[in-house]
Structure formats: structure tokens, C-alpha cells
BAKE-805968 format. One line per field, with one value per residue (C-alpha): residue in three letters; z, y negated, x negated; residue number from 1. Coordinates in steps of 0.25 Angstrom, whole numbers, plus 5000, padded with zeros to 4 digits. Each point is the difference from the previous one (the first is absolute). Layout:
N
aa	(ALA|...)
zz	(Z|...)
yy	(Y|...)
xx	(X|...)
i	(NUM|...)
END
This chain:
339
aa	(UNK|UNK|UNK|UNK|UNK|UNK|UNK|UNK|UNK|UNK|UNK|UNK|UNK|UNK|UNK|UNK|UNK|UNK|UNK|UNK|UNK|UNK|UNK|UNK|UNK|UNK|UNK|UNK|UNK|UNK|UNK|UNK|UNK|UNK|UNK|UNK|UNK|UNK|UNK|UNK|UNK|UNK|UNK|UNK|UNK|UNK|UNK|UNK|UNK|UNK|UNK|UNK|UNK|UNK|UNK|UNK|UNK|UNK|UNK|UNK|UNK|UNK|UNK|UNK|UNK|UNK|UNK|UNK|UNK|UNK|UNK|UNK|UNK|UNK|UNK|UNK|UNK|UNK|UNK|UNK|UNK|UNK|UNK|UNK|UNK|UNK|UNK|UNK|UNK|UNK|UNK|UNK|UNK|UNK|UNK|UNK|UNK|UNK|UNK|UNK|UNK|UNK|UNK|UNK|UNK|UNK|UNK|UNK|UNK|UNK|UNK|UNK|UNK|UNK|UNK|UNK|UNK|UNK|UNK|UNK|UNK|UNK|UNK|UNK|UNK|UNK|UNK|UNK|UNK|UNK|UNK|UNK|UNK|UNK|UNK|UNK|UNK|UNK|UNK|UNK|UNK|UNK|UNK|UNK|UNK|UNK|UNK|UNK|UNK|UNK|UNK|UNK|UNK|UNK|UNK|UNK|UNK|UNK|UNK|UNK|UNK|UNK|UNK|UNK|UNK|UNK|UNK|UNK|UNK|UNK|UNK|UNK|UNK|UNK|UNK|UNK|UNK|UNK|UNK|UNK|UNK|UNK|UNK|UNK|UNK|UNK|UNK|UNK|UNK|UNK|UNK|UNK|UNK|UNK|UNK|UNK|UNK|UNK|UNK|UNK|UNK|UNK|UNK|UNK|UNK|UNK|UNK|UNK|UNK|UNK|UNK|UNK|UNK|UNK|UNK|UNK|UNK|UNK|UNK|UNK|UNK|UNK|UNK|UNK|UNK|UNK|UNK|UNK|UNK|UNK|UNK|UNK|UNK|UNK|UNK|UNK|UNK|UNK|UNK|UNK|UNK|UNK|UNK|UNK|UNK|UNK|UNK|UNK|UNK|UNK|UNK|UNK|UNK|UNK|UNK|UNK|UNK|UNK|UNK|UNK|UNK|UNK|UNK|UNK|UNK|UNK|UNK|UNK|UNK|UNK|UNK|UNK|UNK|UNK|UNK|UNK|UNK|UNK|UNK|UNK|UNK|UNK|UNK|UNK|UNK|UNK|UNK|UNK|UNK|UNK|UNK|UNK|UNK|UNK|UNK|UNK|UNK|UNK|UNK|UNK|UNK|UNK|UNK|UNK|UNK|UNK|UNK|UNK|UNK|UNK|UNK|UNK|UNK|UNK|UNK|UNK|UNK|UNK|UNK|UNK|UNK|UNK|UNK|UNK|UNK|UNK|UNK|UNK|UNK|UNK|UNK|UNK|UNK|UNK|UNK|UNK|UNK|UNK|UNK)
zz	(4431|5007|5016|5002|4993|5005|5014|4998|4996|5012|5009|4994|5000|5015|5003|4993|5004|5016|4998|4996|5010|5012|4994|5011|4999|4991|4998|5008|4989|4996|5002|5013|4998|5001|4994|4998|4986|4997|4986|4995|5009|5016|5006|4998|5006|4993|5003|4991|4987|5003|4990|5009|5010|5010|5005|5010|5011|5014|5001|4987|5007|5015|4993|4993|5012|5007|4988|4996|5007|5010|4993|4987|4987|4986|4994|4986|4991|4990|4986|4999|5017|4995|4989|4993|4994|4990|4998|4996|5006|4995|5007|5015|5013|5009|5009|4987|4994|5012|5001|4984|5003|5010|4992|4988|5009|5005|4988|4991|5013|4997|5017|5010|5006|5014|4996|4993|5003|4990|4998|4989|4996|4990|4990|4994|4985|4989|4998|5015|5001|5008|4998|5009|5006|5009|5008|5006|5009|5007|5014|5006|4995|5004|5013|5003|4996|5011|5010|4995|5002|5013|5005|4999|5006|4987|4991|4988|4998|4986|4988|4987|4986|4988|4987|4987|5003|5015|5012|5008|5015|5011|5015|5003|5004|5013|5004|5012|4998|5015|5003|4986|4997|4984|4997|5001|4987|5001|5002|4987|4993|5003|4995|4986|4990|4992|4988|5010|5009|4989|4993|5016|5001|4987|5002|5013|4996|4992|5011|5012|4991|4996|5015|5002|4988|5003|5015|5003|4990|5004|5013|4996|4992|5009|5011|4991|4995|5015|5004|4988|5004|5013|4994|4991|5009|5009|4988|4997|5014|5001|4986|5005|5011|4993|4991|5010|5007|4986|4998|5013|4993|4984|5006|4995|4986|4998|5004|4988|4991|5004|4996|4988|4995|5004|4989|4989|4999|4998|4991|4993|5000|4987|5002|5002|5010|5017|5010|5014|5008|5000|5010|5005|5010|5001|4986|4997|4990|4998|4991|4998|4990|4985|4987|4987|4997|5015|4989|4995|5015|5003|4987|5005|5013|4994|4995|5014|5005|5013|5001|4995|5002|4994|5000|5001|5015|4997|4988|4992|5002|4987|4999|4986|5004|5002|4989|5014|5008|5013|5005|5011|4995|5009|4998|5010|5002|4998|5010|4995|4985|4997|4986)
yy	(5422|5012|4999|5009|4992|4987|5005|5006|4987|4992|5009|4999|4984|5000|5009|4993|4988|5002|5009|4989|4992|5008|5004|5000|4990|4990|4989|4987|4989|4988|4997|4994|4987|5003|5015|5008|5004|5012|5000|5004|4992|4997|4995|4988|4990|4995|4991|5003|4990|4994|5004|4997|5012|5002|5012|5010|5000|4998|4985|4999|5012|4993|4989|5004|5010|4987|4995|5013|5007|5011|4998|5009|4998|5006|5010|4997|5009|4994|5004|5014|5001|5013|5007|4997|5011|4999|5011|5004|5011|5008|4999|5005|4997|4992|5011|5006|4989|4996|5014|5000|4986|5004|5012|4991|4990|5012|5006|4986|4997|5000|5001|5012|4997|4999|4988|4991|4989|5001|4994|4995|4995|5007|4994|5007|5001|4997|5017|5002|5004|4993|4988|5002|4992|5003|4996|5008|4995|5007|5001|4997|4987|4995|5006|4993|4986|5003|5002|4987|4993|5005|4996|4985|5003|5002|5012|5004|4997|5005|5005|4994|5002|4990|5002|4991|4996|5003|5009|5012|5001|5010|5001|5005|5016|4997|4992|5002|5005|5000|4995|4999|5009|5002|4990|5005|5002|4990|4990|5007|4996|4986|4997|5007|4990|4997|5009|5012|4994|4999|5015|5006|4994|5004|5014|5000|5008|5010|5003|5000|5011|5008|5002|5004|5011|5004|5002|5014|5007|4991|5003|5016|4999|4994|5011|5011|4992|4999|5016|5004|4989|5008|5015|4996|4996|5010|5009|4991|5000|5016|5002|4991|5007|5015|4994|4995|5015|5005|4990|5004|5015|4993|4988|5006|5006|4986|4991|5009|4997|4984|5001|5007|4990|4987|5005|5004|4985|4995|5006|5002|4985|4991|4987|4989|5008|4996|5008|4989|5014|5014|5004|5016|5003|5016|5004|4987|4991|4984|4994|4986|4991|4992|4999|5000|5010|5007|5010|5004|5003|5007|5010|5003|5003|5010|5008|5003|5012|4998|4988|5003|4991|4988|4989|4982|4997|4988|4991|4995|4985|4995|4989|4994|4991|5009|5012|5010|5009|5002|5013|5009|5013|5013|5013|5015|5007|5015|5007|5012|4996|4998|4993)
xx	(4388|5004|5001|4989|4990|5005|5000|4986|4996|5005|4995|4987|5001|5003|4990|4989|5004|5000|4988|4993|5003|4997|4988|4987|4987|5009|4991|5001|5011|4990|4985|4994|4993|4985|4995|4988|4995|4993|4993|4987|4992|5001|5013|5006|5011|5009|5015|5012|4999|4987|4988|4989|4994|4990|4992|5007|4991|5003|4998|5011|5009|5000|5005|5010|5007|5005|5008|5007|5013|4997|4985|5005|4993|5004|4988|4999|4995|4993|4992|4995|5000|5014|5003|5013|5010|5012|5007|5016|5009|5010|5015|5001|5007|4991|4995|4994|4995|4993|4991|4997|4994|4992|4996|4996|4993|4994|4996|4994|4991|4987|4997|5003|5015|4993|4992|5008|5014|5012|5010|5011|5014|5008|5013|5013|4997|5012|5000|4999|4986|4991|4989|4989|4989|4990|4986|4991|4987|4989|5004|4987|4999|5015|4996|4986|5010|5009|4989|4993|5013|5003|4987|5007|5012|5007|5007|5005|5013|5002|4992|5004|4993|5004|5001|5005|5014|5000|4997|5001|5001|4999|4997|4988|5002|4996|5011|5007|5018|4999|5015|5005|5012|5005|5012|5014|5007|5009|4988|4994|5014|5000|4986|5003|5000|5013|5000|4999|5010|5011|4996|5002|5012|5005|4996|5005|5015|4992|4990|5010|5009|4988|4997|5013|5000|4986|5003|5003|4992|4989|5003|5000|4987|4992|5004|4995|4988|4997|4999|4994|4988|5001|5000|4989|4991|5002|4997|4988|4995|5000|4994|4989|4997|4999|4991|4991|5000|4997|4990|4992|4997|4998|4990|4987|5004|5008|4988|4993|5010|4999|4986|5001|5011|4993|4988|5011|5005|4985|4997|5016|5003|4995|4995|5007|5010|4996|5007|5001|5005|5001|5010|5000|5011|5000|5003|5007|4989|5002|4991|5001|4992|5000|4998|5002|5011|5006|5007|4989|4994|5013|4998|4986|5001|5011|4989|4992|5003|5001|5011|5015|5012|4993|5009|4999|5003|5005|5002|4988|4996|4996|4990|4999|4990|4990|5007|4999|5011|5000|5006|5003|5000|5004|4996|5001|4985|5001|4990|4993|4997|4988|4996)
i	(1|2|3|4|5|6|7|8|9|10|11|12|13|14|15|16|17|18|19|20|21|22|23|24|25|26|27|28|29|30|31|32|33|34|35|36|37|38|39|40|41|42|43|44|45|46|47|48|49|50|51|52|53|54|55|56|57|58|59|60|61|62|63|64|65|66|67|68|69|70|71|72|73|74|75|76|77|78|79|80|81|82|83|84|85|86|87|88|89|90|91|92|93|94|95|96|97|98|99|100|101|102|103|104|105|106|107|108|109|110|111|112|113|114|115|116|117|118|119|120|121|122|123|124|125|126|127|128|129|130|131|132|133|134|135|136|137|138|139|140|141|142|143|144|145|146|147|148|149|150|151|152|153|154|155|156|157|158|159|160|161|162|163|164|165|166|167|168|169|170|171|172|173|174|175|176|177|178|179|180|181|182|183|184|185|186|187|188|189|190|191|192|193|194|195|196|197|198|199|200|201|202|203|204|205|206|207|208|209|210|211|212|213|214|215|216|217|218|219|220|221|222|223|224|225|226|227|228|229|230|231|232|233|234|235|236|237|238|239|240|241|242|243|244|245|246|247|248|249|250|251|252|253|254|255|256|257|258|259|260|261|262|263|264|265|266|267|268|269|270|271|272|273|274|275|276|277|278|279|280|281|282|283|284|285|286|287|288|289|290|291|292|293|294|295|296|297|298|299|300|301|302|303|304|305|306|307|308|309|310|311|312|313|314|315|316|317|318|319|320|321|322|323|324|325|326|327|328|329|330|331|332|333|334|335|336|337|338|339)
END
């Protein structure tokens, strides 16, 4: 394997793996003796191995907050109380990885992202892709248990969902980091397991002479990278300002144009094709949407008049489940054309 690969994947082990680690609202290790259970009916209490449960009410929760730690309970949520997700991801550092989950948690929601909880746990595949599993709850309702559990002195320590072969935890996003600081790396290394222990160390020469060969154009690249960031935006900055004193003397033909361009897409776009926003930042046009085929959409926006420069925004999400495309398509509105 040639050092640059085998130093590219050690660095990307170490980096997973303290991530991982120091990652916020990490849920609480095991379950608390007595939980909550949130199904399809009213509340219930339930012990940990022990079939039989009894209605949450206050009676039932007064009860219980004397015999848990620090009066936290485990809310359990249960049957068709969250919407489960399974999903795969292409190969990616961490950081990466972790916006396209949210994008495709985002995305497969059936709810706005201001109403629901989320969360999920996600594994290293075989081809370095990524397995992903994920929940997502209606806020309200997790809320109106905390409330209910706080009349009685108690909270909620966790949130867990099961599923065949085991369960997912997290700490209820409301939980205090107060005080807790991210471990130190050398904390992170001595709780890797075994495996990764033994490929780190066996790296270790490659790494250490690959920091040593890397250092002074690294060092160098870095320094240039930095003042270009600075030069463009500075550039960026004095461009956005002329376009704002241009856009006080263009404001009433432009809003004209806006208008013109918001009835060209009704009656332009086919069925089966949903625009969720249609952006407009002086000439600058962002339409973002589904459906079947986003080529198909690029080709006839091509044909308006007033839009050039029509281009994908980002990458098209495909979602075979459904056969449709979402897309993010961005375009320049020529003022003064008329159809």
C-alpha cells in the first residue's frame, strides 16, 4: 500500500474514532431500573425484564421517583409512537457524513424539522460506506412526557427506541453539557478497542514520517490558502455591497420581473414536479423542489427567456423508494425581457 494511502487511512481512523467519542448529547451506558413507555395508547410503567405494567399517572410516577437514582427514568418509545429510517451512505470523512445524515433524515420526514426529535447510530460498512439507522418523534408529544414526568419529581434520562435484535439510545436534546468538557485524545486512545489499538501502533512510523515530509509544504499551503480566503472575501464583501447600491436604483423593474417569473413556472412545470422554494436574491434565482427527472426540469427552464446560467446547485438526491429527484437548481434572471 503506498504511504500516502496508508497514512490517509490512519488519519481517518484516529479521526473517526475520537470524534466519535467526544461526540455531544451521548446517551447515558445501560438502562435505569423503572421506564416510561410511550406507544399507541396512554403512558405506561414498566421495570427492566418484568412483563407486567401499570398506568403512568401521578399515583404510579410518585411511586416510582423514590426508587430511581437522582429520580431519572428512561422514555421508551414504543410501537408507531416514531418513525423509523434505513438508509446507506456513500464513503466520507465523519464531518461529511454527519450533514448528509441530517440532510437525508431531513429530507425522508414526513414532519416540518421545527416539529419533530431525531436521532440515530450509524456503522462502518465492509466498502467503507456507511449503514444508518435513524428515529424521528414529534417533539410535542416527548415534550408533554417530560412535563408530566417533572410534575412527580422525575426526568428523562434517556430516550430509547427497540427494534428486533436490539436498541438505540440518546439523551434527550434538552440535556444539560453544563461542566462536561470533550475527552482528551490520549483518553479517546485508551478506550479504542484492540484492533484499532494494534493497526495505530503499526502505522505509527508511516504517520510520524509522513508529518515530517508533509511539513513544510503543508506549512506553505496553508499560509497561501489563508490570504486567498482573506482576499476573497474582501473581494466578496465589496461586490455585495455594489450590488446592493445597484439594487436600490433596479428594485421596482426587478420586483416586475419576480412576478412575471413566479407565473412562468406554474404554468411551465409538468405534473408530478413540486417546487418547496423559489429563491430571488437580486438577479441570482434558486429553485428548489422534486420529482421525477431534475434533468428534465434543468432542460426547461433552458428554454425561458428570462433565466441563463441554469445549472444543479448541488447534487441530485435520488430516492428510488418513491422514483423522484430532489434538486436544487440555480439559475441568473435577466431584467428587461419580456416573454
Amino acid at each position: 500500500m503506498p504511504l500516502l494511502q496508508r497514512f490517509t487511512r490512519v488519519r481517518a481512523l484516529l479521526a473517526h474514532s475520537v470524534a466519535e467519542l467526544a461526540a455531544p448529547q451521548r446517551a447515558p451506558r445501560g438502562r435505569s431500573r423503572f421506564y416510561v413507555e410511550q406507544g399507541n395508547g396512554d403512558l405506561q410503567i414498566r421495570a427492566l425484564g418484568d412483563p407486567d405494567r401499570v398506568a403512568a399517572d401521578a399515583a404510579g410516577l410518585d411511586v416510582i421517583a423514590g426508587m430511581v437514582d437522582g429520580g431519572a427514568v428512561d422514555l421508551v418509545l414504543a410501537e408507531d409512537s416514531c418513525l423509523d429510517l434505513n438508509f446507506t451512505l456513500p464513503p466520507g470523512p465523519l464531518a461529511e457524513v454527519r450533514g448528509m445524515i441530517a440532510s437525508e433524515i431531513s429530507f425522508k420526514s414526513p414532519f416540518s424539522e421545527d416539529a419533530t426529535l431525531s436521532f440515530w447510530e450509524a456503522h462502518e460498512a465492509e466498502d467503507g460506506g456507511w449503514r444508518v439507522r435513524a428515529v424521528i418523534t414529534l417533539k410535542d408529544r416527548v415534550l408533554q412526557v417530560a412535563e408530566t414526568l417533572q410534575q412527580s419529581d422525575l426526568e428523562v434520562r434517556s430516550l430509547v427506541r427497540p427494534y428486533p435484535g436490539g436498541e438505540m439510545q440518546a439523551a434527550p436534546p434538552w440535556a444539560e453539557s453544563a461542566g462536561k468538557t470533550a475527552p482528551s485524545l490520549w483518553s479517546a486512545l485508551r478506550n479504542l478497542s484492540p484492533p484499532l489499538k494494534a493497526a495505530l501502533m503499526g502505522a505509527g512510523v508511516f504517520f510520524l514520517s509522513a508529518i515530517l515530509l508533509w511539513g513544510q509544504t503543508t506549512f506553505r499551503d496553508w499560509s497561501l490558502t489563508a490570504q486567498a480566503t482573506t482576499a476573497r472575501s474582501e473581494l466578496s464583501a465589496s461586490a455585495q455591497a455594489s450590488a446592493r447600491l445597484r439594487g436600490l436604483d433596479t428594485g421596482i423593474a426587478q420586483s416586475t420581473e419576480v412576478l412575471a417569473l413566479t407565473g412562468t413556472m406554474s404554468a411551465l412545470l409538468p405534473d408530478g414536479v413540486w417546487l418547496d422554494q423559489i429563491i430571488i436574491d437580486n438577479d441570482a434565482v434558486t429553485l428548489v423542489g422534486f420529482g421525477p427527472s431534475a434533468a428534465d426540469v434543468t432542460r426547461l427552464l433552458a428554454t425561458v427567456p428570462t433565466l441563463t446560467d441554469v445549472q444543479f446547485a448541488s447534487p441530485v438526491v435520488r430516492d428510488n423508494s418513491q422514483s423522484i429527484e430532489r434538486f436544487r437548481i440555480s439559475a441568473t434572471l435577466q431584467p428587461g425581457i419580456t416573454r
